[in-house]
C-alpha positions in Angstrom: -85.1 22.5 -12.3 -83.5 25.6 -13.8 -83.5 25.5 -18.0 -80.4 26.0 -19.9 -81.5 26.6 -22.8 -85.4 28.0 -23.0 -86.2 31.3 -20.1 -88.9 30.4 -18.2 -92.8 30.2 -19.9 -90.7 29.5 -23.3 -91.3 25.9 -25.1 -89.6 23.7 -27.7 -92.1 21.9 -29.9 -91.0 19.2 -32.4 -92.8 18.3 -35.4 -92.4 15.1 -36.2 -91.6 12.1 -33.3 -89.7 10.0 -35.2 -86.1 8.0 -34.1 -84.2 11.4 -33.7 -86.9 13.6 -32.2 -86.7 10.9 -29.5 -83.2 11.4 -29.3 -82.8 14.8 -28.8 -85.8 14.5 -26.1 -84.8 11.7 -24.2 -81.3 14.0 -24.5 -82.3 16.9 -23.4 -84.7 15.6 -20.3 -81.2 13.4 -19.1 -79.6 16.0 -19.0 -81.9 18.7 -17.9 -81.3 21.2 -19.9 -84.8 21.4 -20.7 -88.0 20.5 -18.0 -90.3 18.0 -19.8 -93.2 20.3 -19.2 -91.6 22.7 -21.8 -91.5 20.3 -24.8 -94.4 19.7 -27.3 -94.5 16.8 -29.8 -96.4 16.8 -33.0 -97.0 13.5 -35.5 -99.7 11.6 -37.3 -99.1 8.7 -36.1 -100.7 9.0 -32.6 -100.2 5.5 -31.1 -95.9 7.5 -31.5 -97.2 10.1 -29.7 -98.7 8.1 -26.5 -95.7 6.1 -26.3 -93.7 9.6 -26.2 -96.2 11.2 -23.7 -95.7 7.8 -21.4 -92.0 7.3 -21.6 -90.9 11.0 -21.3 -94.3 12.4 -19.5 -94.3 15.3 -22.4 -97.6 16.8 -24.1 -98.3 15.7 -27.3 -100.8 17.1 -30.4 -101.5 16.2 -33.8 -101.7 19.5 -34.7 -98.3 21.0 -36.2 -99.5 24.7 -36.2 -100.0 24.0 -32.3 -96.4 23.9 -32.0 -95.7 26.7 -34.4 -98.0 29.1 -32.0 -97.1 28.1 -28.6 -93.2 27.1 -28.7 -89.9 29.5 -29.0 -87.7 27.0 -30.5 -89.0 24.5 -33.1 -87.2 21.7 -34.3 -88.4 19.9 -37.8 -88.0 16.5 -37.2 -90.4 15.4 -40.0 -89.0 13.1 -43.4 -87.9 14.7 -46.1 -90.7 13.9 -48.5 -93.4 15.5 -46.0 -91.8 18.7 -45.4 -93.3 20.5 -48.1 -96.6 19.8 -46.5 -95.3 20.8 -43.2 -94.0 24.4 -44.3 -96.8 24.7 -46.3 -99.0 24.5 -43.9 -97.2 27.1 -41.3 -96.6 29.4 -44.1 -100.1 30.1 -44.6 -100.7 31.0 -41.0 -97.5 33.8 -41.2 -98.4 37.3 -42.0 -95.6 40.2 -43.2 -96.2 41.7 -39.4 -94.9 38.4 -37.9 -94.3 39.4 -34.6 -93.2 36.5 -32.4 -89.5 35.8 -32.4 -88.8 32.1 -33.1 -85.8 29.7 -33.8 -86.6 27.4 -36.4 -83.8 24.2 -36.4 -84.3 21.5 -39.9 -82.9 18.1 -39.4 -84.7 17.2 -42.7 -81.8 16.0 -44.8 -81.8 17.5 -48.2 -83.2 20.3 -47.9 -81.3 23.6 -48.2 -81.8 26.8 -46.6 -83.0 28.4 -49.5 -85.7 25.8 -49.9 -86.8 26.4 -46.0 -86.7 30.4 -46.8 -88.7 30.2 -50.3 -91.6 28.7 -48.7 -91.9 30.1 -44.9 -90.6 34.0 -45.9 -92.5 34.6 -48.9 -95.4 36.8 -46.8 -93.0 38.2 -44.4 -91.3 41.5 -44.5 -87.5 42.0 -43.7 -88.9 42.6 -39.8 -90.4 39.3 -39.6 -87.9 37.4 -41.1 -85.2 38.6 -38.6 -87.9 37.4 -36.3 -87.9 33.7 -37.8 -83.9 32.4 -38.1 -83.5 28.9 -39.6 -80.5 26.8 -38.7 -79.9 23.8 -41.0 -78.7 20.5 -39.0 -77.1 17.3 -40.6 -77.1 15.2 -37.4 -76.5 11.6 -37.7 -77.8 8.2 -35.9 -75.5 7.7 -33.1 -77.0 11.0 -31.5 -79.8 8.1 -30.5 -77.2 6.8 -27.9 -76.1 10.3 -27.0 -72.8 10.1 -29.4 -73.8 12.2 -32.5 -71.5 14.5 -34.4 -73.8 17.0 -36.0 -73.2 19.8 -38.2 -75.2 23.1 -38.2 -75.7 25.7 -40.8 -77.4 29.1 -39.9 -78.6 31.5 -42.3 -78.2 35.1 -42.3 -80.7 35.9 -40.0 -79.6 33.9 -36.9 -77.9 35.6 -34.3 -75.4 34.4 -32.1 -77.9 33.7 -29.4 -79.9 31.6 -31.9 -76.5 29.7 -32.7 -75.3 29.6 -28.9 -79.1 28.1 -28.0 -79.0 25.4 -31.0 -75.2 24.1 -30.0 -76.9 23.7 -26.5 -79.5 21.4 -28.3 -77.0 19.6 -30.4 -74.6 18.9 -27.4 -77.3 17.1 -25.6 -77.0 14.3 -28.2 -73.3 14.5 -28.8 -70.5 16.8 -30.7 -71.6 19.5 -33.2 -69.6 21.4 -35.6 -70.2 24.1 -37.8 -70.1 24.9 -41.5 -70.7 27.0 -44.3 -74.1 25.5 -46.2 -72.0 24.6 -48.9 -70.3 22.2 -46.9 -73.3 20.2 -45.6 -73.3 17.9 -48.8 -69.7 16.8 -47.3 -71.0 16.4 -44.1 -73.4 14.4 -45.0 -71.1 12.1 -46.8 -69.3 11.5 -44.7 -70.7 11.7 -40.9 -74.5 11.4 -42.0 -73.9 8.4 -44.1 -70.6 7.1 -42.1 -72.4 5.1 -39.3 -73.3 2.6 -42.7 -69.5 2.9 -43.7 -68.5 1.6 -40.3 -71.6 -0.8 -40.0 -70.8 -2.8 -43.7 -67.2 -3.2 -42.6 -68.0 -4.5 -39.2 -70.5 -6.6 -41.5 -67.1 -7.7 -43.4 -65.1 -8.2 -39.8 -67.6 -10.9 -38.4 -68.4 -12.7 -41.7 -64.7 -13.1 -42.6 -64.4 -14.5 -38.6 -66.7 -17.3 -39.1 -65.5 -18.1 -42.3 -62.0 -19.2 -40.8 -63.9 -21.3 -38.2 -65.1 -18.6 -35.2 -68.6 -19.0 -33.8 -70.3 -16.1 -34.7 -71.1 -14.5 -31.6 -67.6 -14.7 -30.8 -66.5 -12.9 -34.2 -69.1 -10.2 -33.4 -67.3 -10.4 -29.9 -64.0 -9.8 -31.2 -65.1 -7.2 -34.1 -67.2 -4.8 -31.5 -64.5 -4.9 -29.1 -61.8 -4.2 -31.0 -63.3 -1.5 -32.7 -63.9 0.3 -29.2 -60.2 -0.4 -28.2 -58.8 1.1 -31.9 -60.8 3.9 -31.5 -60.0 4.6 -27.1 -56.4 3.9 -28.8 -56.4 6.7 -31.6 -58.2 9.2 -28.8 -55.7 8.6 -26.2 -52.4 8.7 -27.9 -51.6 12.0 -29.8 -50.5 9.8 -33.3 -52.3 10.2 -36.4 -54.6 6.5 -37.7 -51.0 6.3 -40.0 -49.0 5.8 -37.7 -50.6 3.9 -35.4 -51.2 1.6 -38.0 -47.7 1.0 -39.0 -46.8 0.6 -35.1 -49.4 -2.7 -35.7 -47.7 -4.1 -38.7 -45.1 -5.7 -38.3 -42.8 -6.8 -41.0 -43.5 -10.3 -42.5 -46.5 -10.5 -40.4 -50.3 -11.3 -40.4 -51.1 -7.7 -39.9 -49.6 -7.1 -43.1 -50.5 -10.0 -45.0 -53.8 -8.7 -44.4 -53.0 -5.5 -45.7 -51.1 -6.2 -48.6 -54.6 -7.9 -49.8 -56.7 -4.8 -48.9 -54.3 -2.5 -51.0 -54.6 -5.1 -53.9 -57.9 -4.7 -53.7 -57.7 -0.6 -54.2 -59.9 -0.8 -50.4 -59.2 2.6 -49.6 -59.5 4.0 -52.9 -62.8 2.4 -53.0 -63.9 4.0 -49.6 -62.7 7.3 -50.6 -64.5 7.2 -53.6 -67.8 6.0 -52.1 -67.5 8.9 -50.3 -67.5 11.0 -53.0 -70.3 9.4 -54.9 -72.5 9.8 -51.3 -71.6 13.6 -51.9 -73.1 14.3 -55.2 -76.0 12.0 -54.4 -76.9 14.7 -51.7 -76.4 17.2 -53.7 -78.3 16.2 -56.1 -81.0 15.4 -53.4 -80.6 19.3 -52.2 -81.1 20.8 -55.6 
């Protein structure tokens, strides 16, 4: 099997094998950009990592520093409230003479670069920081079913290859778009915490079918499907969600019955403003 991303003899080692580390494995193995033999897994939880080993036939360890010696790319997979631990832990074992060149990728939400730099480049010289890039990633839940939209932040010392070989990862599990860091607070608004956005409204959908007498599988039925086919719709046809709204709602009709009462009720405004709210929330979270 030829590896798209890592040369031969290189690994990629995750440290943590939680929901999304799985993702990006099972990901990556599909679609063979990397051989399972060249992926490490690290957690505390160990009965996680036998389940990995068996379903994806990768080698495990509990020991984090494990993957920091022996893998090229490393992806920190671990919550947020355990990273400090984590980095604390692979900072001690860096010296200013860091010699091995390594791509370090954060999926940790709330944590900025300049957190991730603070504690991992304090011993190292200029040399060996250039040697240890970090890429910050805001991926969000979908990427478990392969249709993530992530977006990626690199700091100054990535190079284009480092950038090329982390959009290979990300594309494994979906789209991936890049931004300034500044930007990831709005990214995480409104792609990290969307998936809930879309969830509570299907919530809405079904409940308000059964209430006007649908069984309610059917409403679920009806809700699922027809936000696959609104969504095939907006992909397909080159009109903006406007329009192809108004082409739905005809004058007099139920479509905009329904509407009139949404606007009443300031619907959108809410929605844009929830938005905003889930903004300053992470960046108050990446302070």
């Amino acid at each position: 099997m030829t590896l798209k991303i890592l040369k031969p003899a290189q690994r990629m080692g995750f440290i943590g094998g939680g929901n999304m580390a799985e993702a990006f494995i099972g990901a990556l193995i599909r679609s063979e950009a990397v051989d399972p033999s060249a992926l490490l897994v690290s957690d505390v939880d160990t009965k996680r990592l036998k389940k990995l080993k068996k379903i994806y036939s990768i080698e495990t360890t509990t020991k984090n520093l494990r993957i920091f010696s022996e893998c090229r790319v490393i992806l920190f997979a671990v919550k947020p409230q355990q990273m400090d631990a984590v980095l604390s832990e692979i900072a001690e074992g860096l010296g200013p003479t860091h010699r091995q060149k390594k791509l370090l990728i954060s999926i940790a939400a709330g944590i900025p670069l300049n957190t991730l730099e603070r504690r991992l480049y304090a011993p190292l010289s200029e040399t060996g920081k250039k040697r240890l890039p970090i890429i910050r990633v805001m991926p969000n839940t979908p990427a478990q079913v392969l249709k993530g939209i992530s977006g990626m932040s690199p700091n100054r010392y990535a190079t284009r290859n480092d950038i090329v070989t982390t959009r290979k990862i990300l594309s494994s599990i979906g789209c991936v778009m890049e931004f300034a860091e500044k930007d990831l607070d709005a990214v995480t608004a409104l792609s990290g915490s969307g998936p809930a956005y879309v969830f509570y409204f299907i919530e809405a959908m079904i409940e308000g079918g059964t209430r006007i007498g649908l069984g309610k599988q059917a409403a679920r039925r009806l809700t699922l499907e027809t936000f696959r086919g609104a969504l095939a719709l907006l992909d397909e046809q080159a009109a903006s969600p406007e329009e192809l709204r108004r082409r739905v709602t005809s004058p007099g009709g139920t479509t905009e019955a329904a509407l009139e009462v949404m606007e009443q009720g300031r619907v959108g405004h809410f929605i844009i403003k929830a938005i905003g709210a889930a903004r300053r929330r992470a960046q108050a979270l990446s302070r």
